[in-house]
N, C-alpha and C positions, 0 to 999 in steps of 0.2 A: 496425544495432545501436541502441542506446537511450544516451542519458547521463543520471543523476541529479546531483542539486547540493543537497548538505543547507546548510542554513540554520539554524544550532543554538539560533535565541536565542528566547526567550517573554518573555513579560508576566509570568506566575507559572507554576507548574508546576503541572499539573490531579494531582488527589489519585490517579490510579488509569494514572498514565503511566507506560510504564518506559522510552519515546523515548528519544535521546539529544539530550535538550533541557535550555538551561539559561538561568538570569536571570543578566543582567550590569545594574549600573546605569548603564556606558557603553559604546558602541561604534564603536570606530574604521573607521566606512565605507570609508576611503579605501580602508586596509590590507586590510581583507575582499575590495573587489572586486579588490585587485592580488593579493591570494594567490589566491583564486576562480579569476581567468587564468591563475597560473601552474600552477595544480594542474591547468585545462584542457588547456594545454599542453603540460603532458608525456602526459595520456594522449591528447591527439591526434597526436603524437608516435610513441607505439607501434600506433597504429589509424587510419593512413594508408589514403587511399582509400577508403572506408568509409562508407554511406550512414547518414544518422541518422534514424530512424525516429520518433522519440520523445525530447523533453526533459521531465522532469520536477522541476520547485523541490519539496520535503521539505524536512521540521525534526519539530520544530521550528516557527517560525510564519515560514514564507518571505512573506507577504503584511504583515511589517517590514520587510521588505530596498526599501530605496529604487529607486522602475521602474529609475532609470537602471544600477544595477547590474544589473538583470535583464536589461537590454537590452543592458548592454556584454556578458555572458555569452552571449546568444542571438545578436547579432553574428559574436561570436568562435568559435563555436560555425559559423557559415554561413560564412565564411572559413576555418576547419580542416575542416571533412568538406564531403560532400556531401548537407544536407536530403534527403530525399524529398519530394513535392508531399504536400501537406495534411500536412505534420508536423504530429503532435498535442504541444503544449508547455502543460502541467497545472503549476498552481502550486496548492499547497495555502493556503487564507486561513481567519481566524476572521471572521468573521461581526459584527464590529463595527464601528460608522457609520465610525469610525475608518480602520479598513482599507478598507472598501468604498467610502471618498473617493478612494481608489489604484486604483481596479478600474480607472478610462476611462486613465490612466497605463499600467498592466500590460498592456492592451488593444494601446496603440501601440504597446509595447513588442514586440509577436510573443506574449503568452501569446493561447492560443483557447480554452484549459479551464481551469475552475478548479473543486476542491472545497473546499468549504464544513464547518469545521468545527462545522453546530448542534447534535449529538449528541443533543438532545430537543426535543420542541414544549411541553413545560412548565415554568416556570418554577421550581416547587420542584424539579425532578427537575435543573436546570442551576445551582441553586446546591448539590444535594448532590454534582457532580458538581465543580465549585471554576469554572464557567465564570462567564466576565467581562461576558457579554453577555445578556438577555433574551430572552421570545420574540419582541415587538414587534419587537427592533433584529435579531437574525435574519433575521428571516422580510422586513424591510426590507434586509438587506443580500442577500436570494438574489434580490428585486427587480430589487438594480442588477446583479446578477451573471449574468443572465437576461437583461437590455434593453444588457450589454455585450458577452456569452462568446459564442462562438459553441456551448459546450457547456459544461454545470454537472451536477455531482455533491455530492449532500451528504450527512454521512455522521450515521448516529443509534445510540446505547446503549440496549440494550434487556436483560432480564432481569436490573434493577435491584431491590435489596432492596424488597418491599413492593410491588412491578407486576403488576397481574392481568389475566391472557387479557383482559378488559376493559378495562382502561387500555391494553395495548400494543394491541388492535384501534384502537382511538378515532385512537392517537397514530397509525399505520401509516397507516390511511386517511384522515388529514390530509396525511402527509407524500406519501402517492402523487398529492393531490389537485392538487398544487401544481407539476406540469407538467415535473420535472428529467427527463431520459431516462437517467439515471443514479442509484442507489442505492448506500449502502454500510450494509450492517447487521450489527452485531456486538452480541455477547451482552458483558455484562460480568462481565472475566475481570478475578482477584483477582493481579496482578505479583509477584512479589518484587521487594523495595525500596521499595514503594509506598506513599504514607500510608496506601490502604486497606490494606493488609497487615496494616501497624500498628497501624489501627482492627481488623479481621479477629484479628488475632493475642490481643487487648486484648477480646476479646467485644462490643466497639462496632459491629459490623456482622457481619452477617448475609449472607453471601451466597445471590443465590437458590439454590431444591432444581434440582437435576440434571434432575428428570423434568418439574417445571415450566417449565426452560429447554426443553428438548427439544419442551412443546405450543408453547411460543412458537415456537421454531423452524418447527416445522410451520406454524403458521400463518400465520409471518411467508411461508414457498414458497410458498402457497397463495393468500394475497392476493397478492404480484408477480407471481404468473404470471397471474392472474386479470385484471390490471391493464396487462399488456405489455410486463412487465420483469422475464424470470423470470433465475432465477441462472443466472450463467455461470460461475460461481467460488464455496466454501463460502458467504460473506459478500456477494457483489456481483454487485448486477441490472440490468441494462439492458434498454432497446429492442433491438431487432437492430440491429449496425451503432453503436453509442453504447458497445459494451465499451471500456474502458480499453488503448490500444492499448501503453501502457506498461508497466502492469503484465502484459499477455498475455506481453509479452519476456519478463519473470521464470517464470510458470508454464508455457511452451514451452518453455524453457531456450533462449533466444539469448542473444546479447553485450549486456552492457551494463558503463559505464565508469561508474564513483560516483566523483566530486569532493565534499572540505569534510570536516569531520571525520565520522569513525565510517562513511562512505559506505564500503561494499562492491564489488566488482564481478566480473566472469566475464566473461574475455577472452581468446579463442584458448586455451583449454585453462585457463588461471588462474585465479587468485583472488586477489581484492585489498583488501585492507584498510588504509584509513587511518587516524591516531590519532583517537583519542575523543575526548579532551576538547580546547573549542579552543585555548585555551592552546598545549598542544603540538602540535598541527596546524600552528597557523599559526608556531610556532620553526619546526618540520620544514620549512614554505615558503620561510621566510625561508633558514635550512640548506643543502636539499639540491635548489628548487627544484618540489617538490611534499612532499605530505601522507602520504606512503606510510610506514605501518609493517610489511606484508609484502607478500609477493607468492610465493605456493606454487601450484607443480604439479600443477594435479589428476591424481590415474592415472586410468583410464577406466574401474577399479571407482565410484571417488565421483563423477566425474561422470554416471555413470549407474541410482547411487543418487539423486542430486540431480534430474537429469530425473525419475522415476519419483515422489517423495515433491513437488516440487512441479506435475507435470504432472495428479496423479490430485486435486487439489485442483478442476479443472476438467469443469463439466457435460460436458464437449467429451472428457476423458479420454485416453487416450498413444495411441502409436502402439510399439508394442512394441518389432519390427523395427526402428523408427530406433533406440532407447534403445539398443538390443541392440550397433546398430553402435556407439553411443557408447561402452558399458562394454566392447568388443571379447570379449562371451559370447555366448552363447547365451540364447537366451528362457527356456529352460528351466534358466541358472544364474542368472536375474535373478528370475526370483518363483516363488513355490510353487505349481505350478499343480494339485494336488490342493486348495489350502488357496483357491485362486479357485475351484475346481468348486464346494466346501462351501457358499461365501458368498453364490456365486451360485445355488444352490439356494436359500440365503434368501432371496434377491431383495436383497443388498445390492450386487453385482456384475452388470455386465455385460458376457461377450469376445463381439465379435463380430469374427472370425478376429484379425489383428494389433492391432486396438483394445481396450482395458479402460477400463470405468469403472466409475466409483461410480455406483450410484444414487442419487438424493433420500434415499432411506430409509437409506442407508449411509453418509451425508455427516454424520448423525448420530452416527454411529462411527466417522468416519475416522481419529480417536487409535488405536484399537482394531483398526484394518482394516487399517495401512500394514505395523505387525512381524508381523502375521501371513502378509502375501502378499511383503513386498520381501524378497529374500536376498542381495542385491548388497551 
C-alpha cells in the first residue's frame, strides 16, 4: 500500500490553485508533527502487517515542513509497517534557494524523490502565474535537487493565455534538455474559486482556445516520446522505470492511507476522508486521536467505477476481468461494449481481449470517452 501526508501550508496562494492549501502567519511545529503521529497511528493501526510501497509529502508546500518532522514521520512510518526495498518517498518542493537549502536535510532524512514546483522556464509566464521564484533560482534549485535525489521530477503549465506552438516548443525543449527522468505537464485549467476564475469571470483573462490546447497537447506527446519520456499517464512522462510509483497506486487502484487535513484514502474496501481545513483537523486529533471526518463503504459497483475512470487515465490501460471481479459484474455490465467497438473504430480505443485503452489520440477526449463507455 502507499501512504500520503498533506502538509497544508504556502507562502501565498498561486492565483489558479484550487489545492487545499492555505497561508498562516504562524505555525506550531511541535503540534503539527505530534498530530502528523497520531493521525499515522491510527491508520497504522487499522493496516497492520502491510507492506509500504510508497510515501508521498503533498500540500500544499511540504518542502516548509522542517526535515526533522519529515523524518520523525518516515521513522514512524518504518516502525508501523513494513517498507518494501527501494521505497520511493517523493516530497513535493517549490523551487526556491530557500527551500532547496533543506534538499541535503530531506535527503538524510529518507526522501529519494522530490518534484519540483517550476511550472515555467519564463519569467513573465511565473509572475502571471503568482510564483515566488524566478527562472535563475529554479533552474538553481533543480541543480541541488539533482546533485541530492536520487530521482527528480518537475512539473510545467502550459497552454497559458497568449502561448504559441512556438513558445511552448522553445519552453518543452529546454525543459527535456535538462536531464529529470520525470515529467509532469498539464494544460492550464480555469478552477472554480480561483482568482483566475475571478479574473476569467471579470473578462480579465482569456483562457486558451480548446483546439489550440489540443495542437499543444500533441506536440507536447510527440516531443516526450521523441525525447524518452513518453506518457504513462494523461499529463506525466517518464524514462521506463522512473514512473511515479506513488501515484501508479492511485491509477491501479491499490490501498493507499492519506494522513493531515483534506487527505483521502481507499483501504480494504473504504474511503476515507479527513477534515479540510486545518484548524479542524488538528481539534479532530487533539479529540478523537486522528483527522477522520468519514469513512464509507464502498459497494463493488463504485469501486469498480473508480478502478475503470481512474485506471483508463493510463497509457498501460485496465485489465477488465480484474475490475469486473471488483464491481462483482460482469464485463459486459461495466462498459458499453458496442460504444468501445464505435471508438475503437475511430482509433480512439484500444481492446485487446481483457485490456482497454485509450489511445494518444483519445486521451484528447477522455472527458468525452469515460460517460460514453463506463456503465458501472
Amino acid at each position: 500500500m502507499a501512504l500520503y501526508v498533506h502538509w497544508p501550508f504556502c507562502v501565498s496562494k498561486c492565483p489558479y490553485c484550487d489545492f487545499n492549501s492555505h497561508v498562516r502567519a504562524e505555525i506550531d511545529n511541535a503540534a503539527w508533527r505530534d498530530a502528523l503521529l497520531s493521525d499515522l497511528a491510527h491508520e497504522a493501526a487499522l493496516n497492520e502487517r502491510r507492506v509500504l510501497g510508497s510515501i508521498f509529502f503533498g500540500g500544499g508546500t511540504p518542502s516548509l515542513m522542517p526535515p526533522a518532522i519529515v523524518s520523525a514521520l518516515i521513522d514512524a512510518a518504518a516502525r508501523r509497517w513494513t517498507l518494501a526495498p527501494g521505497i520511493e518517498i517523493t516530497l513535493e518542493a517549490n523551487p526556491s534557494s530557500v527551500e532547496a537549502a533543506r534538499f541535503a536535510d530531506l535527503a538524510a532524512a529518507g526522501v529519494n524523490r522530490v518534484s519540483l514546483g517550476l511550472q515555467s522556464l519564463e519569467d513573465e509566464a511565473l509572475h502571471f502565474l503568482g510564483r515566488a521564484h524566478d527562472v535563475r533560482e529554479g533552474l538553481a534549485a533543480l541543480d541541488v535537487a539533482q546533485s541530492v535525489f536520487d530521482r527528480v521530477n518537475f512539473d510545467l503549465i502550459y497552454a497559458r493565455p497568449g502561448q504559441s506552438e512556438t513558445d511552448w516548443e522553445a519552453e518543452l525543449a529546454r525543459g527535456l534538455s535538462l536531464g529529470t527522468g520525470h515529467l509532469s505537464l498539464y494544460q492550464l485549467t480555469i478552477e472554480p474559486g480561483t482568482r483566475f476564475a475571478t479574473l476569467a469571470a471579470q473578462g480579465k483573462l482569456t483562457p486558451a482556445d480548446p483546439d489550440h490546447g489540443a495542437t499543444l497537447y500533441e506536440m507536447t506527446q510527440a516531443m516526450t516520446q521523441a525525447a524518452g519520456l513518453p506518457a504513462y499517464e494523461i499529463s506525466n512522462h517518464a524514462r521506463p522505470g522512473e514512473e511515479s510509483r506513488h501515484n501508479l497506486t492511485y491509477w491501479r487502484y491499490g490501498d493507499y492511507a492519506g494522513i493531515g487535513p483534506g487527505a483521502h484514502g481507499r483501504r480494504a474496501g473504504m474511503a476515507t476522508l479527513r477534515h479540510r481545513k486545518p484548524e479542524n483537523w488538528i481539534s479532530a486529533v487533539s479529540r478523537n486521536g486522528h483527522g477522520l471526518q468519514s469513512e464509507e463503504v464502498l459497494d463493488a459497483a463504485s469501486k469498480g467505477r473508480e478502478a475503470l475512470l481512474m485506471g483508463l487515465r493510463l497509457a498501460e490501460g485496465v485489465d477488465l476481468d480484474r475490475i469486473a471481479r471488483l464491481a462483482e459484474r460482469q464485463v459486459e455490465q461495466l462498459v458499453d461494449e458496442g460504444a468501445i467497438a464505435r471508438l475503437a473504430a475511430l482509433g480512439l480505443l484500444r481492446r485487446e481481449g481483457p485490456r482497454l485503452r485509450v489511445t494518444p489520440a483519445g486521451m484528447l477526449l477522455l472527458d468525452a470517452i469515460l460517460p460514453e463507455i463506463v456503465t458501472v
